[in-house]
C-alpha positions as CSV (number, residue, x, y, z in Angstrom):
1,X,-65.4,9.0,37.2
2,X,-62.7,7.8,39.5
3,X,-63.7,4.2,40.6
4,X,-62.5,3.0,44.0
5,X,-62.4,-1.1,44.3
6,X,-62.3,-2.2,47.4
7,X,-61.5,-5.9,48.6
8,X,-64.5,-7.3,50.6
9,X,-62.9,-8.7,54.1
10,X,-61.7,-12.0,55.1
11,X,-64.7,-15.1,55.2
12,X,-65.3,-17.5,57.8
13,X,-62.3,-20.4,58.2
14,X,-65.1,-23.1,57.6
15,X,-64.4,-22.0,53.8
16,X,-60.7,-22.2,53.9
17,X,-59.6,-24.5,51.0
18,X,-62.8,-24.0,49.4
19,X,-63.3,-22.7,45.7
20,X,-65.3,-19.4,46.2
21,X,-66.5,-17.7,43.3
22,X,-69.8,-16.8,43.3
23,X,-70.5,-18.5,46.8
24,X,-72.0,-16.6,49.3
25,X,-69.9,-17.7,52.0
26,X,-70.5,-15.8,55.4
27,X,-67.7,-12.9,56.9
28,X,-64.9,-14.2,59.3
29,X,-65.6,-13.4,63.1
30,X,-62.8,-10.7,62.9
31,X,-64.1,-9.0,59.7
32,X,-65.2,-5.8,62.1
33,X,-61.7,-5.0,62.2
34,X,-61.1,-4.8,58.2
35,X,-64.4,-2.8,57.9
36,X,-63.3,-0.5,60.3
37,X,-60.3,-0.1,57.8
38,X,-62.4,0.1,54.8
39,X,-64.8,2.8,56.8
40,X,-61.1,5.4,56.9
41,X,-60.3,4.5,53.3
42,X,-63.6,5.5,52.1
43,X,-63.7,8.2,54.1
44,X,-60.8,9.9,52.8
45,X,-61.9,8.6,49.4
46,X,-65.4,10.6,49.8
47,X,-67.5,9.0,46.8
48,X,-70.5,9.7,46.0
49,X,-71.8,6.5,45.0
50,X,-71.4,3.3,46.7
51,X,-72.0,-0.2,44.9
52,X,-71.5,-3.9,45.7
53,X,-71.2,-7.2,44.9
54,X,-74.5,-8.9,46.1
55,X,-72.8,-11.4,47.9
56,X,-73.1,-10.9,51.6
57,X,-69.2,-10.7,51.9
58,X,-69.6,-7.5,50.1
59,X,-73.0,-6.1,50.5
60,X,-72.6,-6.1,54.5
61,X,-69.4,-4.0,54.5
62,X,-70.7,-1.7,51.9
63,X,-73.9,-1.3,53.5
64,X,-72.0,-0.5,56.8
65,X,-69.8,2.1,54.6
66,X,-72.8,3.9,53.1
67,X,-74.4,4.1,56.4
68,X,-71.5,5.5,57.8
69,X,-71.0,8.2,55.0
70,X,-74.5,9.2,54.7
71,X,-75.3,7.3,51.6
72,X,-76.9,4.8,50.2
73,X,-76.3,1.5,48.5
74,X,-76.5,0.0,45.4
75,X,-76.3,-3.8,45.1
76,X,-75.3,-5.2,42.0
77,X,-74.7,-9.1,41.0
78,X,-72.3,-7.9,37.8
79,X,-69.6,-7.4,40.7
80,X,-69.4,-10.6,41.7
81,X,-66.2,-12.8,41.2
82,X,-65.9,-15.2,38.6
83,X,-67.9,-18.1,38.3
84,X,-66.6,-21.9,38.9
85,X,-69.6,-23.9,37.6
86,X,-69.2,-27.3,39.2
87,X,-66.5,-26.5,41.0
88,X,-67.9,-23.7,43.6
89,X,-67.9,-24.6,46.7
90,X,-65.7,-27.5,46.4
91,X,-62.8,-28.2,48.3
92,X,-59.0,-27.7,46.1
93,X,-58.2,-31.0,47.0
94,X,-61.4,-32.4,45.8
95,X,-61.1,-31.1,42.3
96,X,-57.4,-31.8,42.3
97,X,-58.1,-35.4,43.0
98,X,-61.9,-35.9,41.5
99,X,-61.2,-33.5,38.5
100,X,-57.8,-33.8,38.1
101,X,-57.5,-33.8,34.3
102,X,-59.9,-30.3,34.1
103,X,-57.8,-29.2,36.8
104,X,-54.7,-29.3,35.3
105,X,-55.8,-28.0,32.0
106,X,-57.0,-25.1,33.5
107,X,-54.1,-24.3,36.0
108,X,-52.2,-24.7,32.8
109,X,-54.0,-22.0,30.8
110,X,-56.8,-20.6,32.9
111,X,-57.4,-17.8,30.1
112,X,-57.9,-20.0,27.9
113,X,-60.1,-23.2,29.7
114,X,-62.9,-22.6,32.4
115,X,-64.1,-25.0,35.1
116,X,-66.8,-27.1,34.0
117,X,-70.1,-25.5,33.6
118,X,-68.3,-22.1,34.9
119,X,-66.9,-18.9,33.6
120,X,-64.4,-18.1,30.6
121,X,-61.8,-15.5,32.0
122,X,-62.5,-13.7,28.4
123,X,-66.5,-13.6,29.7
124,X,-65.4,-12.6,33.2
125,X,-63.3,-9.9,31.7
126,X,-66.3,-8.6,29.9
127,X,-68.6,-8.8,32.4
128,X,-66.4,-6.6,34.3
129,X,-66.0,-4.2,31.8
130,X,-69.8,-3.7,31.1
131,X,-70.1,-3.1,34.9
132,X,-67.2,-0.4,35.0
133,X,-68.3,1.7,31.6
134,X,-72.4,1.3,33.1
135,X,-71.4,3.0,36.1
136,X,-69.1,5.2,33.7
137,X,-71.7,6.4,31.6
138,X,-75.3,6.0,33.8
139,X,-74.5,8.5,36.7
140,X,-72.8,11.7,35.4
141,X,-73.2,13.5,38.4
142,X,-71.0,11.4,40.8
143,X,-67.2,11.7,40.0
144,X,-66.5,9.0,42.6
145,X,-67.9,5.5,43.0
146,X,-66.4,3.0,45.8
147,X,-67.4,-0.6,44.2
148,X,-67.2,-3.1,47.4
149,X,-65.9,-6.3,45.5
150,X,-63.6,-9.6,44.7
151,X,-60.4,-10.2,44.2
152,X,-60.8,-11.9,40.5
153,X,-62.7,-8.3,39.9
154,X,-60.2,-6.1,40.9
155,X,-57.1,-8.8,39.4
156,X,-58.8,-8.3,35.5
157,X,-58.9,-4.5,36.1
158,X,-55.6,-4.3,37.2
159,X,-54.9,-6.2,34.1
160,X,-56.5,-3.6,31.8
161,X,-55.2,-0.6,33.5
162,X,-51.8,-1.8,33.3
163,X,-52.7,-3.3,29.4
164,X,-51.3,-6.9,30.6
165,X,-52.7,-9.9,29.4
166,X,-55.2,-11.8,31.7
167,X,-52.8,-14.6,31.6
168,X,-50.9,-12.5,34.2
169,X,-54.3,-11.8,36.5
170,X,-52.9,-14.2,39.6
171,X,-49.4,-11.8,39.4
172,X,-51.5,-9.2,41.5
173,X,-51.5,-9.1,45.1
174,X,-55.1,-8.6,46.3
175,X,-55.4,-8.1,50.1
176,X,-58.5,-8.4,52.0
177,X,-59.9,-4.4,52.4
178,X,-56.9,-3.6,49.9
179,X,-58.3,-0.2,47.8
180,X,-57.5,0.0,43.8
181,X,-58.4,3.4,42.0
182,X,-59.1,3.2,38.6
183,X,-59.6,6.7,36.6
């Protein structure tokens, strides 16, 4: 199965500076434009399948994609980006300053330290991998699947693809709507 990820589109500015993991934080006023983008890239792609992240700045583009291919939708909380424990929804700034010794540890090696309470890269990495070999192995008829996802997802799958370690997962360049085929 050929696996398309697709970048979810931009979120509203009140979450700029703002750590977003798993937060469902609401679509930017101008994300009409990116999904129209997404809409021709999946298109052309033609999968057979379409799954998402359940977060709303996934599941709402997806859903618009599978409505406008015919299909339907699957919704799946395993595509969702990686968890920051205490730190979602904070501001940068805030756990710069507030956190600033768990901060530094884990700008220093973020493969090997978490945020508190949140998600080891090693246990995003897996997570990851069980979703990609479930969709793999569970549906034999569809030889394409478009997963509408995060950046941090498509980053660690890059990684593998390319058999780098996941210390160099920020080195990819993730746009917003950005598609990523993985065979």
């Amino acid at each position: 199965m050929t696996l398309c990820l697709m970048r979810h589109p931009p979120i509203s500015p009140e979450y700029a500076g703002r750590c977003l993991g798993q937060t469902d934080a609401a679509l930017h006023p101008s994300a009409a434009d990116t999904i129209s983008l997404m809409q021709n890239i999946a298109a052309i792609f033609a999968p057979q399948k379409i799954v998402s992240s359940d977060l709303s700045r996934c599941s709402i583009p997806a859903a618009e994609i599978a409505a406008n291919l015919g299909l339907s939708h699957e919704v799946n909380a395993g595509w969702r980006e990686i968890y920051f424990g205490e730190w979602e929804n904070r501001t940068w700034d805030g756990i710069r300053q507030q956190d600033a010794g768990l901060f530094d540890a884990w700008a220093d090696d973020f493969a090997a330290h978490s945020p508190p309470g949140g998600e080891t890269l090693e246990d995003f990495k897996n997570r990851v991998l069980h979703q990609a070999s479930a969709l793999r192995e569970g549906d034999q008829e569809a030889s394409k699947c478009l997963v509408v996802t995060h950046a941090g997802v498509i980053r660690v799958m890059l990684c593998l693809a390319q058999q780098r370690p996941l210390s160099q997962v920020f080195d990819f360049q993730v746009e917003y709507g950005a598609a990523f085929y993985f065979a």
